[in-house]
N, C-alpha and C positions, 0 to 999 in steps of 0.2 A: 484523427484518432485511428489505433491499430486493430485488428482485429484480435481478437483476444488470442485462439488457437496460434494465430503468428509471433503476437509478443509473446507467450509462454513459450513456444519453443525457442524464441529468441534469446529469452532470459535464462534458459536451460544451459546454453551453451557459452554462457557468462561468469567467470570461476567467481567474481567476486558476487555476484545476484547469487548464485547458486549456495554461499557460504551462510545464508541467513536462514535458520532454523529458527522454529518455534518452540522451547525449552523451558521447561521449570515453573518459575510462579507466572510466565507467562503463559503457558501451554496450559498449565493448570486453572486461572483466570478466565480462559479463550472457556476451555470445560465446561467451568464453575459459572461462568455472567453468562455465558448463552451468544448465537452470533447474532441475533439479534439486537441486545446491547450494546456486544462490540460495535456491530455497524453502524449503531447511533453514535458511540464516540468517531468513529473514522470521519462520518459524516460530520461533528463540530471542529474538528482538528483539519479536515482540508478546507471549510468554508473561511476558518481563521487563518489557518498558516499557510496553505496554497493557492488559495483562490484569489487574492488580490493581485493588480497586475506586478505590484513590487514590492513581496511579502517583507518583511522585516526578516533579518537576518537570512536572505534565500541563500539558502545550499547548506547551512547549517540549524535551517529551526528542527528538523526532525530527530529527536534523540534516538539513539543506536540501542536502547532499552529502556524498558519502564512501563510498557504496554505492546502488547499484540500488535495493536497497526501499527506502529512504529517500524515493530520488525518485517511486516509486509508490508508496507512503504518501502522498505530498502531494498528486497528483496523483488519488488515486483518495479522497482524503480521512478515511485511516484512520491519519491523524497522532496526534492527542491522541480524549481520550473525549468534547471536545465536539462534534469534528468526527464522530465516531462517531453521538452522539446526533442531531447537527441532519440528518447524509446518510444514516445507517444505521437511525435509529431504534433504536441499542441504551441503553438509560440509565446515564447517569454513579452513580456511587456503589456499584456494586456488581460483583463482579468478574467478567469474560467468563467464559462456559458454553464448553466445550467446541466446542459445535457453532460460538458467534458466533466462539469463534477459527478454523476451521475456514472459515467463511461470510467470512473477512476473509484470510485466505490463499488462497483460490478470486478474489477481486477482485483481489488482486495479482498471480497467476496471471494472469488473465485481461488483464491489463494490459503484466504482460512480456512473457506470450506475442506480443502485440500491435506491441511495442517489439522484440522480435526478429526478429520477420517483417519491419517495415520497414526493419530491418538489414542482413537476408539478400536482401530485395528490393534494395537499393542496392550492397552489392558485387559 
């Protein structure tokens, strides 16, 4: 696993990570449910679609909208388990440790958290 201050700046200079904002009824959602909630769905959405060691459909179960992690899964690049292995260094084929689920809810935290303050800065 990355350290966090390293993947972010990693991911900073990534045009395509960098293109995923949080917008609209989703920014609004993230607002309204609290990060709290959110983080309890990230937390059921990586035990099901990422944590196995050979998720069903990997590389394409994470939709590109519909929810807030979604968009910071893409954006922090804890989409599929290869995007996992190439940003995070966790390996394909074997299913997340506790802790790397744990280490991939902390990035998406660190993310919303991020996506909400420029939220609250702007209204």
């Amino acid at each position: 696993m990355r350290d966090v201050d390293e993947l972010f700046t990693a991911l900073a200079k990534s045009a395509f990570r960098r293109k995923f904002q949080l917008q609209g009824k989703d920014l609004e959602y993230l607002h309204n449910k609290g990060l709290t909630t959110v983080l309890s769905h990230a937390n059921d959405f990586i035990t099901k679609r990422l944590a196995p060691a050979f998720p069903e459909k990997d590389g394409k179960q994470t939709p590109f909208r519909g929810h807030p992690v979604f968009i910071a899964q893409h954006a922090t690049a804890c989409c599929c388990r290869g995007c996992l292995e190439k940003w995070h260094q966790i390996p394909k084929g074997r299913s997340l440790s506790v802790d790397e689920q744990a280490y991939i809810i902390n990035v998406l935290k660190c993310w919303l958290l991020e996506a909400l303050h420029r939220y609250e800065i702007n209204q």
